[in-house]
N, C-alpha and C positions, 0 to 999 in steps of 0.2 A: 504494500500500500504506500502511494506516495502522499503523503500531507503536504508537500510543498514544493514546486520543483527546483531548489536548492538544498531541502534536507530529504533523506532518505529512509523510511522506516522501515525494516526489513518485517516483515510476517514470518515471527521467531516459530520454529519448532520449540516448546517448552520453552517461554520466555520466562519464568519463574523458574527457578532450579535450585537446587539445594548442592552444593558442592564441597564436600567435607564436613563442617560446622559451620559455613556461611551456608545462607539464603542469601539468592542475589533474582532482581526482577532488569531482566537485559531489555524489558519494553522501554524503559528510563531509566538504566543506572551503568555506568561503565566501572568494569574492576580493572583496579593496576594491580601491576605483575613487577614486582621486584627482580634484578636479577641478580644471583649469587653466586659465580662459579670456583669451583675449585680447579684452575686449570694454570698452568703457568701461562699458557699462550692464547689467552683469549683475544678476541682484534681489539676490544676496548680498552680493556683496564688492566691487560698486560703484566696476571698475574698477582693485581693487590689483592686480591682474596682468596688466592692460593693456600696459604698457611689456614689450618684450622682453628686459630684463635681467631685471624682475620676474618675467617669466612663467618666465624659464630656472631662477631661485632657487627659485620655487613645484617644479617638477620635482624639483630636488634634495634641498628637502625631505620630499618625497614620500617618494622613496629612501632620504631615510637613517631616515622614518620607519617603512619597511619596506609602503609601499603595494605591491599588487602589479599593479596597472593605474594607466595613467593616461589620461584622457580631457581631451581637447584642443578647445576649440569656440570659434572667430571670430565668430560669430552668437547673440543670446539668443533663445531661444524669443519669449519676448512680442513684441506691436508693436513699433515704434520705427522711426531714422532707418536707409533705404538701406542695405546691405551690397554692393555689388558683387562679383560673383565674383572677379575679379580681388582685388581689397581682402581679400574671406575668404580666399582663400591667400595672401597678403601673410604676413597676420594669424597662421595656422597651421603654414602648410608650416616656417618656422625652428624653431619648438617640437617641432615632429615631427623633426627633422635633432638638433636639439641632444638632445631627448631619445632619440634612437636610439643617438645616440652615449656615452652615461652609462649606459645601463639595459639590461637583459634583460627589465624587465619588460613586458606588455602592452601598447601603444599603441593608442586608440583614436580616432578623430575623429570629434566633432557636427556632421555637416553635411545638409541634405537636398538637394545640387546635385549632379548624376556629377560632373563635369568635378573638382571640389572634391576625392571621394572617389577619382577616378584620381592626381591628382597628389598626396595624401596617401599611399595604399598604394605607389604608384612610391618613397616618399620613405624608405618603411619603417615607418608603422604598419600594424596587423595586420588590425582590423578600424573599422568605420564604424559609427555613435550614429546611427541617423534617427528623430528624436524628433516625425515627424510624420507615422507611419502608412503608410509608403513609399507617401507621396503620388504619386511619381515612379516606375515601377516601372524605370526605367533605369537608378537606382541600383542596383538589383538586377544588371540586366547587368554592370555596371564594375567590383563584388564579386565576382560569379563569375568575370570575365573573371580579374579579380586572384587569387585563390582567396583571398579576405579572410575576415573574418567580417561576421556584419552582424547589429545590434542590431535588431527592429521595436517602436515603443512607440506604443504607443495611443494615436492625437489626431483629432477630427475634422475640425478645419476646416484651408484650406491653409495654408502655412508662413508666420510672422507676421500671422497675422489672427486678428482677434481674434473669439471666440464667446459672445454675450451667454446669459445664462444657462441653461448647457447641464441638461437634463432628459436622464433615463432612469428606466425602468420597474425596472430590474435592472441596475444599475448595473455589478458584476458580470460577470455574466451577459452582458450584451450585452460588457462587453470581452474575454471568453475567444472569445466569437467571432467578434468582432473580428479579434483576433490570429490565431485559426488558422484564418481565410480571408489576410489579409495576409503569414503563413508559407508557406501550399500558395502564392500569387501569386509569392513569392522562391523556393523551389523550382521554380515551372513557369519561373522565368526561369535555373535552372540554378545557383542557392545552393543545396550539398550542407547537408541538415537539421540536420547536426552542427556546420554552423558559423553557424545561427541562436540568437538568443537572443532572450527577449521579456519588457520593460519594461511593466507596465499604466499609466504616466503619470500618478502622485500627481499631485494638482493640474491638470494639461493637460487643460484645457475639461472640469473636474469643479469643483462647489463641494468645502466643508468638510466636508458630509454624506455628499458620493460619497466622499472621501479616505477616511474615516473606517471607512465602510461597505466598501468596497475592498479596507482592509486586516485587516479582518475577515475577508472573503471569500475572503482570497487564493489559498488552497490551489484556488477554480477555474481559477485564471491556472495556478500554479505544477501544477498537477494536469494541464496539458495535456502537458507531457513535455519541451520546451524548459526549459534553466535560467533562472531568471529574476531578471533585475536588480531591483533597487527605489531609487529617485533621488527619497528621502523628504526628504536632509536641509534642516533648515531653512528646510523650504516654509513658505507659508503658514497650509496646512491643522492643523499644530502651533503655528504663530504662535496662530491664532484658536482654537483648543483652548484654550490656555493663557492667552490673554490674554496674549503676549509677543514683545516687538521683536525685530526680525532678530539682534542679538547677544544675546540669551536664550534661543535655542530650543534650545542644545544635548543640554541632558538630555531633552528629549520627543525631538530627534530619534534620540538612543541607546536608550530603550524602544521607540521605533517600531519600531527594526533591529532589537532582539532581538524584539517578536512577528512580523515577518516573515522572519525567517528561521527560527525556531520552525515556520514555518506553509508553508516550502520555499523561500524567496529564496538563491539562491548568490551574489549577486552585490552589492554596497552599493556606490552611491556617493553619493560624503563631498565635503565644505569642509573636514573639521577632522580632518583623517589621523591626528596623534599621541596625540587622543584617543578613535578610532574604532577604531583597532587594537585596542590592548587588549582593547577592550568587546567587541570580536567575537571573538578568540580567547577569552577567558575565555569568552564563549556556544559555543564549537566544545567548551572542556575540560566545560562542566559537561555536554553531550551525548555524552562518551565518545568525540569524537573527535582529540584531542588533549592529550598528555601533558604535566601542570604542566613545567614550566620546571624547577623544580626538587620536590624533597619531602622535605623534612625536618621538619618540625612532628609533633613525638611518633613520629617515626620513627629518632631517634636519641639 
C-alpha cells in the first residue's frame, strides 16, 4: 500500500513480531542493530573489538545507548585469513553469554556455518545474520530446529570468495527474486515466514552503481512482505559517493537510513549507535509514529 508517493509502506507479512524478549510493531517502529564483531579485520573498525573485554564494552555500550539488537559476527564477509569453526565460536559464543546476560535486547549472530548457529541459539541468541544467501540450506534446518529467526541477504558467490565484477541487468529486480526464492527455500526447510527477514546486501558482490540504484529501488525488496534490514552503514558504496575515508562517512550513512526507511526498511544496522538512534527516532517522530520526548516550544 502506498500512502504517499514519497513514502512507502510495505504490506508486512506479521508486522507485529515478537523477537527474543522484544515485541517490535514494523507497521511504525524501526529497530537498530548494533554491530559487535570479534574479528581482527573487519573493513570498519579494524579490529577495536576484537579482544573480548572490548567486544563485552562495545555490548554495553550499545545498551546504555539504547540499541535495540545487537549483532555479533566472528567472521568478515570479505576474503581473508582461515576462520575455523571451532575458532568462530571461540570468537562469538562468550559475546553471546555475556551479552545475554546484561540485555533483553535482540541477539543476533553473522555466521553462514549450522554447527556455528546451533551452538549460538543453544547459548541464547535469538536469531542468525546469513549474509550469504543461505548458501547452506542446513542453516535453515538448525533455525527451525531452534525456533530462531533467520536473517537471508542477498550474495552470490560462496562465503568469503571473492566476485570480480559483479553485472546485472536489474539490479533490483533480480534481488527481490532473489530473496523470495531463498525465503520459500527456509520455509520448505521448516522456518515459520514470521520469523524470516530479508537484507538486499548494500555492497555484497554489487559495485557503487548497484548500491546506489538499490536503494532507490528498495521498496521492490521491502514491497515483498518480509521486514527488511538495510547494513548500509559506512560501506563503501557512501565512501565513493562522497569521496570519503572510512571515518567520514557518517552523515551519508545517516541520509542513506533515512531514504531507506522512508522507502520501508525496519530494521538499521549501525557502527555508530549513539548517533544512529537519535536520527532514526526523530525519522519515526516526523512520520507520526512516535511522540516528541517532550513538547513545550510555544506550548506553554
Amino acid at each position: 500500500m502506498e500512502a504517499n508517493p514519497k513514502i512507502f509502506y510495505p504490506d508486512f507479512i506479521s508486522p507485529q513480531r515478537t523477537i527474543g524478549r522484544r515485541t517490535f510493531d514494523f507497521s511504525r517502529q524501526v529497530a537498530v542493530m548494533a554491530i559487535i564483531n570479534r574479528t581482527p579485520d573487519s573493513f570498519h573498525d579494524r579490529g577495536r573489538t576484537f579482544e573480548l573485554s572490548n567486544a563485552i564494552t562495545a555490548v554495553e555500550n550499545a545498551i546504555v545507548h539504547e540499541a535495540d539488537w545487537l549483532d555479533i559476527g566472528g567472521v568478515p564477509f570479505a576474503p581473508g585469513p582461515e576462520v575455523t569453526e571451532r575458532e568462530e565460536i571461540d570468537r562469538v559464543l562468550p559475546v553471546v553469554e555475556a551479552a545475554r546476560e546484561r540485555t533483553d535486547a535482540v541477539i543476533s549472530v553473522e555466521t553462514y556455518r549450522p554447527e556455528v548457529a546451533r551452538a549460538v541459539l543453544a547459548a541464547g541468541a535469538d536469531v542468525i545474520n546469513n549474509v550469504t544467501g543461505l548458501h547452506d540450506l542446513a542453516l535453515a534446518d538448525v533455525v527451525a530446529e531452534a525456533g530462531g529467526g533467520l536473517i537471508i541477504t542477498h550474495s552470490l558467490a560462496a562465503p568469503r570468495t571473492p566476485l570480480p565484477r559483479p553485472a546485472y541487468e536489474d539490479v533490483a529486480g533480480e534481488v527481490a527474486a532473489f530473496l523470495r526464492e531463498r525465503a520459500d527455500a527456509a520455509i520448505s526447510r521448516g522456518v515459520p515466514e514470521d520469523r524470516i527477514i530479508l537484507d538486499p546486501g548494500h555492497d555484497l558482490n554489487k559495485n557503487t552503481y548497484h548500491s546506489l540504484e538499490l536503494t532507490r529501488h528498495l521498496p521492490e525488496i521491502t514491497g515483498i512482505g518480509y521486514p527488511t534490514l538495510v547494513a548500509v552503514s559506512n560501506k563503501d558504496f557512501i565512501g565513493e559517493t562522497l569521496n570519503r575515508p572510512q571515518d567520514e562517512r557518517l552523515p551519508g550513512t545517516i541520509a542513506t537510513l533515512a531514504v531507506c526507511i522512508l522507502q520501508g526498511a525496519r530494521i538499521v544496522r549501525v557502527h555508530d549507535v549513539a548517533e544512529i538512534v537519535p536520527s532514526v527516532r526523530m525519522v519515526e517522530s516526523i512520520l507520526g509514529w512516535r511522540p516528541p520526548a517532550t513538547a513545550r516550544h510555544n506550548l506553554v
